[in-house]
HTML snippet that shows the backbone in 3Dmol.js (N, CA, C, O; Angstrom):
<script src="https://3Dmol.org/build/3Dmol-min.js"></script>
<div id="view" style="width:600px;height:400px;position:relative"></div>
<script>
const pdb = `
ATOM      1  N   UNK A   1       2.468 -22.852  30.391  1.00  0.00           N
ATOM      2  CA  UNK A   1       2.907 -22.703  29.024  1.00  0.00           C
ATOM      3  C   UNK A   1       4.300 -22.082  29.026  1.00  0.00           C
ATOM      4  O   UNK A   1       4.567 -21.117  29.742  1.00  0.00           O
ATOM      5  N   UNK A   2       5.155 -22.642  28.233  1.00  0.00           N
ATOM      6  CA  UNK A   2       6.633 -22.179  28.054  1.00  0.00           C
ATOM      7  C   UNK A   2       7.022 -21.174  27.057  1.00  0.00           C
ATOM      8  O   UNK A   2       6.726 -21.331  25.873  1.00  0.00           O
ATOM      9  N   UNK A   3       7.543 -20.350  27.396  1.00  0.00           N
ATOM     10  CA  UNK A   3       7.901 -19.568  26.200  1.00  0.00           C
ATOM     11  C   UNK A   3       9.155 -20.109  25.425  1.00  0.00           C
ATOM     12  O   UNK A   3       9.963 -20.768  26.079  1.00  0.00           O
ATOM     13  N   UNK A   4       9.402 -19.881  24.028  1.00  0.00           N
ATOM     14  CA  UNK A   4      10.547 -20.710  23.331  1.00  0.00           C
ATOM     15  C   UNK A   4      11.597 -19.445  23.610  1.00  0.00           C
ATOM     16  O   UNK A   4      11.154 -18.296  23.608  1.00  0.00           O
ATOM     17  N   UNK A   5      13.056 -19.718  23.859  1.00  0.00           N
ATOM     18  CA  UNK A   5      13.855 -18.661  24.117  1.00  0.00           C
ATOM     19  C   UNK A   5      14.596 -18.630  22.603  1.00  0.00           C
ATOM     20  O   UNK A   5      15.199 -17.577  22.393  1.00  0.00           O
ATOM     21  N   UNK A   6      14.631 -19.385  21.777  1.00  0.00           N
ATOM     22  CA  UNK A   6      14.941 -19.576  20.468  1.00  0.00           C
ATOM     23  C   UNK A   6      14.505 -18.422  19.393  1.00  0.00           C
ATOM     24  O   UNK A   6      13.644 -18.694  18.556  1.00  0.00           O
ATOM     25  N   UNK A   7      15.359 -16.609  19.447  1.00  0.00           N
ATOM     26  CA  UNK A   7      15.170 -15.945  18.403  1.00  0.00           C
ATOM     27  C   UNK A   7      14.533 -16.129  17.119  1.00  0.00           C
ATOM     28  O   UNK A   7      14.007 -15.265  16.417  1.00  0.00           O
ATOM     29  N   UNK A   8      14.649 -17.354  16.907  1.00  0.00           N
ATOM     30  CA  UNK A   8      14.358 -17.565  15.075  1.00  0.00           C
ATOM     31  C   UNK A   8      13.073 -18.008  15.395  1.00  0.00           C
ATOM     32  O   UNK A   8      12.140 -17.602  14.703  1.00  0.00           O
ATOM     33  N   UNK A   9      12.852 -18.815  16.377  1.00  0.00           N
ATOM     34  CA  UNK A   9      11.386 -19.360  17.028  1.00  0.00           C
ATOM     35  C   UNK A   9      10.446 -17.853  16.765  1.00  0.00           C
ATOM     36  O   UNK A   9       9.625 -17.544  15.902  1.00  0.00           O
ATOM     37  N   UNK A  10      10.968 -17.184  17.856  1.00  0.00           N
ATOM     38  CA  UNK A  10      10.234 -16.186  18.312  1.00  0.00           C
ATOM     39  C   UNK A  10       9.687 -14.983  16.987  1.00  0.00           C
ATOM     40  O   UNK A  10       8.733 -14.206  16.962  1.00  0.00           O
ATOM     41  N   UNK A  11      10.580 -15.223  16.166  1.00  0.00           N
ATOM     42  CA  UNK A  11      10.708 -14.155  14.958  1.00  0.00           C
ATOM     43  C   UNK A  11       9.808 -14.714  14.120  1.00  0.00           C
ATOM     44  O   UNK A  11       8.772 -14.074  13.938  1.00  0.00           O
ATOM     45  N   UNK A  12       9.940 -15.727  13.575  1.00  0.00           N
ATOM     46  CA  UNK A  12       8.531 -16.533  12.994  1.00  0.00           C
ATOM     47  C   UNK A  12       7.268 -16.440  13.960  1.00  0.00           C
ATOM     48  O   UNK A  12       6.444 -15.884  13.235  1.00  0.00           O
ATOM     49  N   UNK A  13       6.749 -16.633  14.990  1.00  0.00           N
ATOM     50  CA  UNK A  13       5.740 -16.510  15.658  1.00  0.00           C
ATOM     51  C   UNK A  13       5.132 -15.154  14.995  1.00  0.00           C
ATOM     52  O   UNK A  13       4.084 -15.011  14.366  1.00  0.00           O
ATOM     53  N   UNK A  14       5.949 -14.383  15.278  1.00  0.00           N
ATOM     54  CA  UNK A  14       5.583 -12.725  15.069  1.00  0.00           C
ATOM     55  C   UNK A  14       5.326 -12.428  13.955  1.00  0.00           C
ATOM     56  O   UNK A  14       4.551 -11.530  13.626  1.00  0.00           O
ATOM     57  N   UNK A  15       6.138 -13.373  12.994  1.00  0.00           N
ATOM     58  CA  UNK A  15       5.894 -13.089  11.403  1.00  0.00           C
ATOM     59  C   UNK A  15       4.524 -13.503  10.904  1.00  0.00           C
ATOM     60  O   UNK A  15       3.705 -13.009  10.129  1.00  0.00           O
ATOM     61  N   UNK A  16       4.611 -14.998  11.912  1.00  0.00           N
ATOM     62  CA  UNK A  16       2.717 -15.398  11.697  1.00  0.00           C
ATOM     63  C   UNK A  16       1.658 -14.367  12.499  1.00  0.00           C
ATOM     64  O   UNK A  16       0.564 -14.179  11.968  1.00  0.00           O
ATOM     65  N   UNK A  17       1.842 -13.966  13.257  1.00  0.00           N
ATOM     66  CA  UNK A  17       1.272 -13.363  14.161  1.00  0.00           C
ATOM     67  C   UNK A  17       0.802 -12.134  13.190  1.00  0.00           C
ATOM     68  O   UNK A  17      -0.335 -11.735  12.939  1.00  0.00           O
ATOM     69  N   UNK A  18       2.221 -11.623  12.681  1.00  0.00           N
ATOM     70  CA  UNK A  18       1.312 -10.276  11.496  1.00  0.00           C
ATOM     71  C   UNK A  18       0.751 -10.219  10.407  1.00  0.00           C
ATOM     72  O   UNK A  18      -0.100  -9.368  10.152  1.00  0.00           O
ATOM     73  N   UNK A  19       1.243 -11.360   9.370  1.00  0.00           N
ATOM     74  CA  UNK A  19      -0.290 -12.315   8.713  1.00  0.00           C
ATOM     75  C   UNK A  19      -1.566 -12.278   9.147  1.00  0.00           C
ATOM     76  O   UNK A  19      -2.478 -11.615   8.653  1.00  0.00           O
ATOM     77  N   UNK A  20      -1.627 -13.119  10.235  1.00  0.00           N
ATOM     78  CA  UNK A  20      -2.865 -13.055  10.376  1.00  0.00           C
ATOM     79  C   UNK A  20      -3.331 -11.908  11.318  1.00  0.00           C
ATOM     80  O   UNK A  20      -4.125 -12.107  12.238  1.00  0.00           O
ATOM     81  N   UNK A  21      -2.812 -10.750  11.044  1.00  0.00           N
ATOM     82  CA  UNK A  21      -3.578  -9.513  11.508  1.00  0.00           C
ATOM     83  C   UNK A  21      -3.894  -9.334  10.291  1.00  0.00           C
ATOM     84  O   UNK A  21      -5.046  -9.594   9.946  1.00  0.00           O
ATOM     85  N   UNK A  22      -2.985  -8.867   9.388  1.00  0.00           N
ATOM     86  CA  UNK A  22      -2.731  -8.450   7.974  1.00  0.00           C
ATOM     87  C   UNK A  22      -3.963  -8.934   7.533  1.00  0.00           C
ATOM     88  O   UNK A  22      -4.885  -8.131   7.391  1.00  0.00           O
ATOM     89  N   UNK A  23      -4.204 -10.680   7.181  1.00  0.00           N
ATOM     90  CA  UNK A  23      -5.326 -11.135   7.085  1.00  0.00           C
ATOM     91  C   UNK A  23      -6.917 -10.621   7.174  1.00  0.00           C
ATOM     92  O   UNK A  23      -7.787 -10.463   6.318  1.00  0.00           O
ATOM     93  N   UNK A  24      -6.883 -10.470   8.357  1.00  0.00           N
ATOM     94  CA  UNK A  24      -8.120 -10.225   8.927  1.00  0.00           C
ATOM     95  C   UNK A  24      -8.402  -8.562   9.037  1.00  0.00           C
ATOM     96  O   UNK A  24      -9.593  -8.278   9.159  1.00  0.00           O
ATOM     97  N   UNK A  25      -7.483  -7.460   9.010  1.00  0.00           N
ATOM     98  CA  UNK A  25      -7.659  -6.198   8.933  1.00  0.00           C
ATOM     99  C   UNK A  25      -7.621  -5.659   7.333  1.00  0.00           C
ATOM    100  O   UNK A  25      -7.974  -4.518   7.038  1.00  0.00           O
ATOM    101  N   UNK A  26      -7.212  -6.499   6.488  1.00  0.00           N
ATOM    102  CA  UNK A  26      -6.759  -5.748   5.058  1.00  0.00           C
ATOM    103  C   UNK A  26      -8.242  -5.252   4.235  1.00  0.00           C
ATOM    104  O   UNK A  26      -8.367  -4.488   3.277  1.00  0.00           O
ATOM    105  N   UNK A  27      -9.491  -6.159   5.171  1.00  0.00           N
ATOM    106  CA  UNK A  27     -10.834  -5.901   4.019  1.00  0.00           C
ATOM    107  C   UNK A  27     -11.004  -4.199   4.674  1.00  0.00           C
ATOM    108  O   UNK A  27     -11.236  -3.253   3.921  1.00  0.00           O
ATOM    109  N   UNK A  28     -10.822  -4.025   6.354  1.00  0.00           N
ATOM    110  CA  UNK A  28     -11.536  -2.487   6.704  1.00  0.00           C
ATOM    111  C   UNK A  28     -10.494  -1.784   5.842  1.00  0.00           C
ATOM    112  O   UNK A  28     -11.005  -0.735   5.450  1.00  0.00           O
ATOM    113  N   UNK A  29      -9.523  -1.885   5.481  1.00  0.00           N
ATOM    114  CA  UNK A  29      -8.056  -0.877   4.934  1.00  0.00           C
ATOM    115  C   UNK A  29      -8.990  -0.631   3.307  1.00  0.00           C
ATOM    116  O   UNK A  29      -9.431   0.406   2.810  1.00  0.00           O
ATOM    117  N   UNK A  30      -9.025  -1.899   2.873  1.00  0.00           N
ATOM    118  CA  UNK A  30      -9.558  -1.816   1.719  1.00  0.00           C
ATOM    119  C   UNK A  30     -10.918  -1.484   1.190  1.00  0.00           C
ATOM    120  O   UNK A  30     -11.192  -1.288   0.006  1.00  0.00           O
ATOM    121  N   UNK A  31     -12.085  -1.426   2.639  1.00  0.00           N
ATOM    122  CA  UNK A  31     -13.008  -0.507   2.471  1.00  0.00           C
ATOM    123  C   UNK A  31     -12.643   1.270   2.630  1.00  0.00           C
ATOM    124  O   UNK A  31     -13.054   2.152   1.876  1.00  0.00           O
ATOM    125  N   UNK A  32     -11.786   1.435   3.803  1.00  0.00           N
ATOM    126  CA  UNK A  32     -10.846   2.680   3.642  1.00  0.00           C
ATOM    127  C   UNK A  32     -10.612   3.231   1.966  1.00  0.00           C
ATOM    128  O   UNK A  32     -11.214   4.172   1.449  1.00  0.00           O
ATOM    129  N   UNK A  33      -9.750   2.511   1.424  1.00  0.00           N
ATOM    130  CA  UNK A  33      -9.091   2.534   0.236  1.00  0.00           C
ATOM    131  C   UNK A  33      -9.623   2.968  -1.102  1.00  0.00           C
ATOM    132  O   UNK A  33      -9.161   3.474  -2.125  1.00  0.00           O
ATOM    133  N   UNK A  34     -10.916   2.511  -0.614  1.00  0.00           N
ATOM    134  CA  UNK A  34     -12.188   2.337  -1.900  1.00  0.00           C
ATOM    135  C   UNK A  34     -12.870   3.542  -1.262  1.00  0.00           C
ATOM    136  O   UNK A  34     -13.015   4.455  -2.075  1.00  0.00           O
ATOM    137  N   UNK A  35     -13.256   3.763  -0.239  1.00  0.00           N
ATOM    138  CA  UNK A  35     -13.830   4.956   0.240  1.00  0.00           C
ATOM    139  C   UNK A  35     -13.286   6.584  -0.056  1.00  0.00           C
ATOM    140  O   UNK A  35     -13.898   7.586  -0.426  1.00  0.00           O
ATOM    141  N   UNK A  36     -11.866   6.343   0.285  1.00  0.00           N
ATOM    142  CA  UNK A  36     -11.264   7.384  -0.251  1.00  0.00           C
ATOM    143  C   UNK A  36     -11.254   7.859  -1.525  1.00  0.00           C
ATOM    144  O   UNK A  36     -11.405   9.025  -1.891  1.00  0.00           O
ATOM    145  N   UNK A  37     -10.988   6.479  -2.448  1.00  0.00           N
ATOM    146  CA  UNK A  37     -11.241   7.243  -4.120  1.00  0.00           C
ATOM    147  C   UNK A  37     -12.304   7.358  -4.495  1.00  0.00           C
ATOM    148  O   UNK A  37     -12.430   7.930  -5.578  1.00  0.00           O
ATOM    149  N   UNK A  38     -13.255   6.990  -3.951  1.00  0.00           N
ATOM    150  CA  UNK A  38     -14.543   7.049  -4.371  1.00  0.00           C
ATOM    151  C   UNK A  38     -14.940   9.056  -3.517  1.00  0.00           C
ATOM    152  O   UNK A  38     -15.713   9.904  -3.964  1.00  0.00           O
ATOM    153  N   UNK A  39     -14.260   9.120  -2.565  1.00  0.00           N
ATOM    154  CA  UNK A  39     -15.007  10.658  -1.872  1.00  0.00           C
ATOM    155  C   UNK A  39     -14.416  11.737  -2.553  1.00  0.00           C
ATOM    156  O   UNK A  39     -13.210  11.977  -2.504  1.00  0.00           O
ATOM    157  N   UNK A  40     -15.475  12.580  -3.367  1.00  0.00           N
ATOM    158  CA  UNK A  40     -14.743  13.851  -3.911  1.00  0.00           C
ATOM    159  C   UNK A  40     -14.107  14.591  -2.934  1.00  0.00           C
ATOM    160  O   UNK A  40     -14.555  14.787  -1.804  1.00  0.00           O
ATOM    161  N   UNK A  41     -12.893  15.064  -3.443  1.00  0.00           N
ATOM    162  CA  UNK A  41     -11.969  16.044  -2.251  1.00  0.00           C
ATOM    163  C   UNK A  41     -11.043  16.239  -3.655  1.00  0.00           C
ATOM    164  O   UNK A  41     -11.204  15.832  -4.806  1.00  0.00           O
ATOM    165  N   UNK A  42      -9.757  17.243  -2.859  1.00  0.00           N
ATOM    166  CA  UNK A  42      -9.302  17.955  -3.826  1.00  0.00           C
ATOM    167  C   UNK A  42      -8.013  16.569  -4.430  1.00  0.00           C
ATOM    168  O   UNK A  42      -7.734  15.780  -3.527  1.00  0.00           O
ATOM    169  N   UNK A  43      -7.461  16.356  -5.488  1.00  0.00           N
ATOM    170  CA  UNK A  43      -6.690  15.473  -6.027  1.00  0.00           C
ATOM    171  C   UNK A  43      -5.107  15.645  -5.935  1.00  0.00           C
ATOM    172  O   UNK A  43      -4.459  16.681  -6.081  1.00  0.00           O
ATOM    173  N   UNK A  44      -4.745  14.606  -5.709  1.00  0.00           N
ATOM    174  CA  UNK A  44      -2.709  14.701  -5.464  1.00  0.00           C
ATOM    175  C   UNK A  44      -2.060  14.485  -6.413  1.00  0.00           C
ATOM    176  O   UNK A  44      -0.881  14.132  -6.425  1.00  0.00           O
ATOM    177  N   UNK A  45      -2.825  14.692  -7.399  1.00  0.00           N
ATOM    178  CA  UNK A  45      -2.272  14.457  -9.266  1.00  0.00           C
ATOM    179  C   UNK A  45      -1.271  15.781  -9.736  1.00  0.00           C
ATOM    180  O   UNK A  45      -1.120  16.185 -10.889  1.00  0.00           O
ATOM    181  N   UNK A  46      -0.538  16.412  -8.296  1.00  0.00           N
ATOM    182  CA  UNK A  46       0.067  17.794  -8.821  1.00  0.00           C
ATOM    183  C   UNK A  46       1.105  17.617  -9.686  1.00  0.00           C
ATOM    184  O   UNK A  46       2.015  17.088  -9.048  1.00  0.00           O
ATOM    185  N   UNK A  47       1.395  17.780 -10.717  1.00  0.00           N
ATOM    186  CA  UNK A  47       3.262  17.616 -11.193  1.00  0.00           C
ATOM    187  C   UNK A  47       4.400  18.045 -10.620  1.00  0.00           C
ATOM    188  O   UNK A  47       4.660  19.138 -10.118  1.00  0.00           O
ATOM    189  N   UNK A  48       4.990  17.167 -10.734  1.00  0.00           N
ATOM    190  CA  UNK A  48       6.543  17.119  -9.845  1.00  0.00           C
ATOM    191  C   UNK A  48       7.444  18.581 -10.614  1.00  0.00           C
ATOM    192  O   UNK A  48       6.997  19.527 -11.263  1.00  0.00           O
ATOM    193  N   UNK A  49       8.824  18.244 -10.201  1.00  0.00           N
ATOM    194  CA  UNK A  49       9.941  18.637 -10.630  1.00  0.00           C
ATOM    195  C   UNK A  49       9.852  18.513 -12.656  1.00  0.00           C
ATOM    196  O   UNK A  49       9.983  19.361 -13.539  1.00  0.00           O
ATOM    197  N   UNK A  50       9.601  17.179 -12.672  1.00  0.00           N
ATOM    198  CA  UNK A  50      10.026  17.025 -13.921  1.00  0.00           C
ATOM    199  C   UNK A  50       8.543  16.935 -15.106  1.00  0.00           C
ATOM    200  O   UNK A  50       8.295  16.442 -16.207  1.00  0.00           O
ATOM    201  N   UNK A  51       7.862  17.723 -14.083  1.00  0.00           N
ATOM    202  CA  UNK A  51       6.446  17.910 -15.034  1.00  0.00           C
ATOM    203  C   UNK A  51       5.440  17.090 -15.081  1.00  0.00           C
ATOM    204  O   UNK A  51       4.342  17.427 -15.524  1.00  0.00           O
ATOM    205  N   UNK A  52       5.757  15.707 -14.545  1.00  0.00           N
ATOM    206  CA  UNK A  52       4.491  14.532 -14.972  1.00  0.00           C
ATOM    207  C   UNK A  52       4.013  14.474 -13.623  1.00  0.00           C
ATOM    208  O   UNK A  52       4.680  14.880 -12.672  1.00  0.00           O
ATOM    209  N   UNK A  53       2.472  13.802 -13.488  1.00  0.00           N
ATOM    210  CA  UNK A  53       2.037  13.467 -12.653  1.00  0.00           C
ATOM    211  C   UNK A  53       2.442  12.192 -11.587  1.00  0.00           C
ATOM    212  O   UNK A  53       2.773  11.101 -12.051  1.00  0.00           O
ATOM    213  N   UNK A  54       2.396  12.384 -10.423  1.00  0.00           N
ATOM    214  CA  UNK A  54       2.805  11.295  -9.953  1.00  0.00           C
ATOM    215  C   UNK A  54       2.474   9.660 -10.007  1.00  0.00           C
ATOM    216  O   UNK A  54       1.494   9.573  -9.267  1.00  0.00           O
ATOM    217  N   UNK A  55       2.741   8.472 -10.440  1.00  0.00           N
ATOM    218  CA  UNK A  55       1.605   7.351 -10.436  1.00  0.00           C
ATOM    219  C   UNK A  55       1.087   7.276  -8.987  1.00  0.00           C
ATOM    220  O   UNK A  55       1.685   7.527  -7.941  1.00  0.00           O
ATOM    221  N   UNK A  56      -0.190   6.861  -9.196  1.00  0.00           N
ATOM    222  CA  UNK A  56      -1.215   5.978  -8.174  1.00  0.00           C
ATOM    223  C   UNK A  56      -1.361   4.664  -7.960  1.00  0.00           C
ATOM    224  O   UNK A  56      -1.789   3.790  -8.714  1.00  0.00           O
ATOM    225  N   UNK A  57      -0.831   4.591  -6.493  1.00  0.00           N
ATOM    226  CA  UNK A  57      -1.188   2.920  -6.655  1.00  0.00           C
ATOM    227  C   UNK A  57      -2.564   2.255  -6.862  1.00  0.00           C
ATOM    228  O   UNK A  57      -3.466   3.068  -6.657  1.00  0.00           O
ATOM    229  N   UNK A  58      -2.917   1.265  -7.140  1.00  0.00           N
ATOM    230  CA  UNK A  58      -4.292   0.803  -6.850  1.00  0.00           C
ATOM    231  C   UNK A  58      -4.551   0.400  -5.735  1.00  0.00           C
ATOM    232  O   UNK A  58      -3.776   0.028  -4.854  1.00  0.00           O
ATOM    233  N   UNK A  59      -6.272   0.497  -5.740  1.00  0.00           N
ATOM    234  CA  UNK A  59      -6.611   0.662  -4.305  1.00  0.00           C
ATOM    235  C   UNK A  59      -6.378  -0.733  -3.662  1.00  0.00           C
ATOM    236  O   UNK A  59      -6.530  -0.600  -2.448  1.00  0.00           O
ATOM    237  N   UNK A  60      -6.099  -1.899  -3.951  1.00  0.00           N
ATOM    238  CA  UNK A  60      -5.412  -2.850  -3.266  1.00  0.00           C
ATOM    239  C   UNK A  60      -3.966  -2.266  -2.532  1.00  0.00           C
ATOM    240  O   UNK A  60      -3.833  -2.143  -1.315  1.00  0.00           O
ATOM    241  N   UNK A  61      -3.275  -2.048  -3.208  1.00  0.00           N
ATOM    242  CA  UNK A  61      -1.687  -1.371  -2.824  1.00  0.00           C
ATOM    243  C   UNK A  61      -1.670  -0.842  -2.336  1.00  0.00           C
ATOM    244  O   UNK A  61      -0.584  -0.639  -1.793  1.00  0.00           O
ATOM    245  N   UNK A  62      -3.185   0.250  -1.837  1.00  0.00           N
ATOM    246  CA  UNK A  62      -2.924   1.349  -0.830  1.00  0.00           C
ATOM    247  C   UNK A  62      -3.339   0.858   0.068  1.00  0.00           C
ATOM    248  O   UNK A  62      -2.800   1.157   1.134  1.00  0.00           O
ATOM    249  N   UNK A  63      -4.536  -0.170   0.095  1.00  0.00           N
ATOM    250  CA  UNK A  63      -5.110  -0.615   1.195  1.00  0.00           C
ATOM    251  C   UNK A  63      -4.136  -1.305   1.822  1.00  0.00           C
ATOM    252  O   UNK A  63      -4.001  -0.793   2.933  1.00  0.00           O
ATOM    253  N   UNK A  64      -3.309  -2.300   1.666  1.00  0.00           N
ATOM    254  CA  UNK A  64      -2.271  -2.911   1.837  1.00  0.00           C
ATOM    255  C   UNK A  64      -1.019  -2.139   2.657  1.00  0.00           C
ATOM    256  O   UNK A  64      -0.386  -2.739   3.526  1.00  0.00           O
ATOM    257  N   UNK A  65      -0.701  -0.595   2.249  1.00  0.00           N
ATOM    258  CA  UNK A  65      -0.179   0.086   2.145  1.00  0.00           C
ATOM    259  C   UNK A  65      -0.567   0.514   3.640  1.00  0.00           C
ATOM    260  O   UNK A  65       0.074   0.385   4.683  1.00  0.00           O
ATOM    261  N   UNK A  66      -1.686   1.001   3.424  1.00  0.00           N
ATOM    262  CA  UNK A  66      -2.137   1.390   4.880  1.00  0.00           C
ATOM    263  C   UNK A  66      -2.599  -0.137   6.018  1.00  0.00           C
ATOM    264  O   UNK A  66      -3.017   0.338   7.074  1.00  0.00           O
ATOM    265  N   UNK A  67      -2.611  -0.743   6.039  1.00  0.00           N
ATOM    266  CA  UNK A  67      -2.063  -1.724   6.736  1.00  0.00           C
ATOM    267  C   UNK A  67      -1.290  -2.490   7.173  1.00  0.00           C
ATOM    268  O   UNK A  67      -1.505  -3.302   8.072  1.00  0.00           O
ATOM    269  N   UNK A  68      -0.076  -2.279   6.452  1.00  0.00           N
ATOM    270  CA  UNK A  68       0.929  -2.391   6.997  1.00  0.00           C
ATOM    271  C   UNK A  68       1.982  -1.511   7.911  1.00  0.00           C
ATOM    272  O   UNK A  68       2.977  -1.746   8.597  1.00  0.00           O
ATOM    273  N   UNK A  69       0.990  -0.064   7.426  1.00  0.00           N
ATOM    274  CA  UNK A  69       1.752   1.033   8.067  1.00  0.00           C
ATOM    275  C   UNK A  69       1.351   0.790   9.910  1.00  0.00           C
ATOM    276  O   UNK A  69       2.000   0.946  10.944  1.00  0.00           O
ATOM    277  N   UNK A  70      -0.146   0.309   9.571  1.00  0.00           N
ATOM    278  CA  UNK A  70      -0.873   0.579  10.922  1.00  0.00           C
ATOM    279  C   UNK A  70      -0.788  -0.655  11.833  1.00  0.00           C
ATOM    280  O   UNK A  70      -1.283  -0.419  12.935  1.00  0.00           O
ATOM    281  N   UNK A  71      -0.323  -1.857  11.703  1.00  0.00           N
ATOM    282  CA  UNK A  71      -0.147  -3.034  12.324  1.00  0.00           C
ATOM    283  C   UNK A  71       0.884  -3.151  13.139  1.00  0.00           C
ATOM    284  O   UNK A  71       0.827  -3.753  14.211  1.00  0.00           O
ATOM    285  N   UNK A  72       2.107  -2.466  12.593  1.00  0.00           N
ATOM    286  CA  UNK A  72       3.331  -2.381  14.097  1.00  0.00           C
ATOM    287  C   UNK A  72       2.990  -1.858  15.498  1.00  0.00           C
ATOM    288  O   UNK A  72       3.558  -2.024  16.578  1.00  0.00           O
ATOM    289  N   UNK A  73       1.878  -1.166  15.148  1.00  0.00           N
ATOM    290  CA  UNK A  73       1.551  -0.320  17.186  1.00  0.00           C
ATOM    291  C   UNK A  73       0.961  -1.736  17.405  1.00  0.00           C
ATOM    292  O   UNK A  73       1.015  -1.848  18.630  1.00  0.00           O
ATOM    293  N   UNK A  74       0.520  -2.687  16.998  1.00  0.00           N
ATOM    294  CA  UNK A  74      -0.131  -3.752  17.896  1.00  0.00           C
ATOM    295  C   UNK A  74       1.267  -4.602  18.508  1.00  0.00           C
ATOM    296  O   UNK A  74       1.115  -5.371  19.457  1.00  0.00           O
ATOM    297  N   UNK A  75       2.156  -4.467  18.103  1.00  0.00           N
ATOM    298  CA  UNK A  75       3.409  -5.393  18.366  1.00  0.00           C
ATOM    299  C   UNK A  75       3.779  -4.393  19.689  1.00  0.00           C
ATOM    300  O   UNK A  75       4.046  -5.118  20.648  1.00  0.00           O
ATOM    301  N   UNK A  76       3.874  -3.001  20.027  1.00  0.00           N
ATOM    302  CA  UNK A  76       4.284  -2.292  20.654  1.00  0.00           C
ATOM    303  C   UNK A  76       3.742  -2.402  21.940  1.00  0.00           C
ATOM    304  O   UNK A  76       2.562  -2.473  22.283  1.00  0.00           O
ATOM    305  N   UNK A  77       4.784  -2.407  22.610  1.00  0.00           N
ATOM    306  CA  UNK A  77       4.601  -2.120  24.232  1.00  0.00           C
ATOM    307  C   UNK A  77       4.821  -3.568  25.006  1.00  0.00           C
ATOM    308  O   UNK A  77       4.737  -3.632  26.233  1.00  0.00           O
TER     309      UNK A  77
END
`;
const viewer = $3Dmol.createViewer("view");
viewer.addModel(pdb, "pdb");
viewer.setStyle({}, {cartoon: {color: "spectrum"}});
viewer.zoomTo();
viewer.render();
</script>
């Protein structure tokens, strides 16, 4: 098997390549996601500087959020 020496080749591979991690890891993120707001613990609703509470993403956005954070160590090394 040949490897393509073609950058733009190689950069798309990887781009598919983290899709379909993305894909297939986003339901545990999003049981994560749902787990977390669902577990009583103390709340990050503190007010800022300018008095209001911070917004929350929804738990899609975080799940998402946290999967994308966590998918680059698989590219590593």
């Amino acid at each position: 098997m040949q490897r393509s020496l073609n950058p733009v080749s190689r950069l798309h591979q990887d781009a598919v390549q983290f899709r379909i991690i993305l894909a297939t890891t986003y339901p545990f993120f999003l049981a994560a996601a749902l787990a977390q707001r669902v577990a009583p613990g103390p709340r990050d609703a503190r007010p800022g500087r300018d008095g209001l509470a911070p917004r929350r993403r929804s738990v899609f956005a975080e799940a998402r959020a946290m999967a994308v954070s966590a998918i680059p160590f698989v590219f590593m090394g």
